[in-house]
N, C-alpha and C positions, 0 to 999 in steps of 0.2 A: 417297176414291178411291185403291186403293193398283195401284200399278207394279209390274210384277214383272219387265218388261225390255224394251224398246225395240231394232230390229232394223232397219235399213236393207236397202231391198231394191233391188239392183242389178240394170239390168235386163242380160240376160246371151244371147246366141245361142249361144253353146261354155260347158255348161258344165263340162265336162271342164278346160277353158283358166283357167277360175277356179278352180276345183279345184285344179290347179296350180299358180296362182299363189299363192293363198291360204294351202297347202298349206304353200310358202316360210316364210311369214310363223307359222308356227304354228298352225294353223286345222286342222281332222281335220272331215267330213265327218257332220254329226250328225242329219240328215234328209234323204230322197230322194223323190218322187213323179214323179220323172220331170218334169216341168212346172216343178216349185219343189223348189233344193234349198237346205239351210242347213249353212253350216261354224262351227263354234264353237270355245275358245278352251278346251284340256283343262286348264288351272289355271283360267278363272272361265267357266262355263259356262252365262252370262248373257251373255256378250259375244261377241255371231254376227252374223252376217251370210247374208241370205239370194241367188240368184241366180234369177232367170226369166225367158226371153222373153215371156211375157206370161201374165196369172193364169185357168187354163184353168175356174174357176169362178165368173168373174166379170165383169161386160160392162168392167172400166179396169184395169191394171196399178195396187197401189199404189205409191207412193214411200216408205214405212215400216211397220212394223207398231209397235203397243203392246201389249203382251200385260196383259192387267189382272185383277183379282181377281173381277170382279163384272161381266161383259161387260151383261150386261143393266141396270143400271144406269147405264154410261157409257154407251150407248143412251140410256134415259130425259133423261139430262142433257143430251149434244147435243142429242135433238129437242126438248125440251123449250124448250132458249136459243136454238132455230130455227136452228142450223148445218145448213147442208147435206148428209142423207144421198144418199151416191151411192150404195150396195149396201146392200139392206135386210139386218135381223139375221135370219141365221139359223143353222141346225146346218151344218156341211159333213161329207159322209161320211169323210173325213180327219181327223176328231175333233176342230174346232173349232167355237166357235157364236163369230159375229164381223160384222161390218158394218162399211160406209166411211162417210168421213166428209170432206171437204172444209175444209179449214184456211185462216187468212185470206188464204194466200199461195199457195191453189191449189193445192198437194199434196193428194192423197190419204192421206189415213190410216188403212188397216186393225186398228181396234180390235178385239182377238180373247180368246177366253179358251178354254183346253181344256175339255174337258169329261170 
């Protein structure tokens, strides 16, 4: 199973106010959908952070994403060792195929892969 970057996702009402906070810190502005935006880091561009009030394609807000090589795989695997899917796999018109996943501590984990 390989990683290709891990993203915390904060949940956010302004996010203009993250924007500019983040902004401080280094961060530029590297996805928008209005709903879900993510700022990344312009020397390592694996290190981001996303903000939303809540995930407009999905019945739960996750608490992280994993972006991974083989989305349909790390599928197979959870369901398979009986973790909890909470959002089935699918494509999202946003150019991801990805599904939740329930971790032992109750987070949500949006495992995603572009397509």
């Amino acid at each position: 199973m390989a990683v290709r970057r891990v993203v915390p996702n904060v949940r956010s009402s302004d996010a203009q106010e993250s924007r500019e906070f983040y902004g401080l810190l280094g961060f530029e502005e590297v996805m928008n959908h209005g709903w879900i935006m993510t700022m990344g880091s312009p020397s390592s561009p694996t290190a981001q952070v996303s903000f939303m009030a809540a995930d407009k394609t999905a019945p739960v807000t996750p608490d992280l994403s994993v972006e991974v090589e083989d989305v349909d795989a790390a599928y197979a695997v959870m369901r398979d060792n009986g973790a909890e899917i909470v959002h089935p796999l699918q494509d999202e018109e946003w150019g991801v195929r990805r599904f939740f996943v329930r971790d032992p501590n109750g987070q949500v984990v949006n495992v995603l892969g572009h397509r």
